[in-house]
C-alpha positions, -999 to +999 in steps of 0.1 A: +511+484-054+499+465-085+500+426-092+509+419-126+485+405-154+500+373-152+491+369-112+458+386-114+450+358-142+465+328-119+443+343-093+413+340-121+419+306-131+420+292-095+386+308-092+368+294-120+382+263-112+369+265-078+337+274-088+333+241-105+318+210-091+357+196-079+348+160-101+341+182-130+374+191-154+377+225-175+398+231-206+422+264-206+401+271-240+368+268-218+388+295-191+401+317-220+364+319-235+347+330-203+374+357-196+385+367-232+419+360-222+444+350-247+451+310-246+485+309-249+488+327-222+466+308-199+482+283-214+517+294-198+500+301-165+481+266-161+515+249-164+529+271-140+502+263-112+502+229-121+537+228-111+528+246-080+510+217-076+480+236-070+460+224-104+454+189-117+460+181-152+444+149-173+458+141-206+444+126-233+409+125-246+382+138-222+411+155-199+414+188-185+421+204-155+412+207-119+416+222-089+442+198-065+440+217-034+412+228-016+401+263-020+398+273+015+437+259+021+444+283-010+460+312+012+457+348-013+487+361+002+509+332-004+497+328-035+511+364-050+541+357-032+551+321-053+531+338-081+544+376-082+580+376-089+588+412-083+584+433-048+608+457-049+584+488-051+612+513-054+647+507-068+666+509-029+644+473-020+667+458-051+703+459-033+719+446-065+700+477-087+699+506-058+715+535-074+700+561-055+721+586-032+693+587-002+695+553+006+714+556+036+694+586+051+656+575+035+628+572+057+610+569+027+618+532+022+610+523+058+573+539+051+568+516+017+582+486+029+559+491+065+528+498+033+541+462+013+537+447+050+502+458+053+495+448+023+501+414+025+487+408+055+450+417+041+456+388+010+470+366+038+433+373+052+416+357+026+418+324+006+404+314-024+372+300-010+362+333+004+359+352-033+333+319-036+303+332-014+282+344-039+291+313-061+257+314-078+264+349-092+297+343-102+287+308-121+259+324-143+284+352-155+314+326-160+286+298-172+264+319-190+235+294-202+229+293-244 
């Protein structure tokens, strides 16, 4: 199983948001610095958890962005759900693209989708907080000091 880029750099920004002071705003250019990350894409991906309502955005001069929701209510595994749009690890979980002759007789399928199960229910273990515990650590290599 493998998240896409895209998720695993929601997943990033929702940290480094929460491992600001919550009164304090970040910029997407501030986020794309401390991972190397492209800023258009951040870009793309800010708006898309702001409209998950899950980020706060301030226009205008002195604006940025912030974290809207509580870290610890920030639920891993319902996050790659809205986030991830794609779960169909082989091409029989896609009713409208299964081509394949087994289908009917597969065990196969049962196995993965019982794996995809388990998988989600070790991210719906965790929340966003709970990457945060060694928030010292992970605040000098995000906020490295000049």
């Amino acid at each position: 199983m493998r998240l896409t880029m895209y998720t695993d750099y929601s997943l990033r920004v929702l940290i480094f948001l929460a491992s600001k002071p919550s009164d304090e705003l970040s910029t997407v250019q501030e986020i794309s610095d401390a991972y190397q990350i492209s800023k258009n894409h951040l870009t793309k991906i800010v708006h898309e958890l702001g409209k998950l309502e899950l980020i706060e955005t301030i226009r205008g001069r002195g604006g940025g962005i912030r974290l809207s929701v509580d870290p610890a209510s920030m639920n891993v595994g319902k996050l790659v759900r809205k986030i991830e749009d794609d779960f169909h690890l082989v091409e029989c979980f896609d009713p409208s693209k299964n081509m394949c002759v087994l289908s009917q007789a597969c065990q196969l399928k049962g196995v993965l989708y019982e794996a995809l199960q388990a998988y989600f229910a070790v991210l719906d273990r965790y929340t966003i907080a709970d990457f945060l515990h060694n928030k010292e650590e992970i605040q000098s290599l995000l906020f490295p000091t000049s």
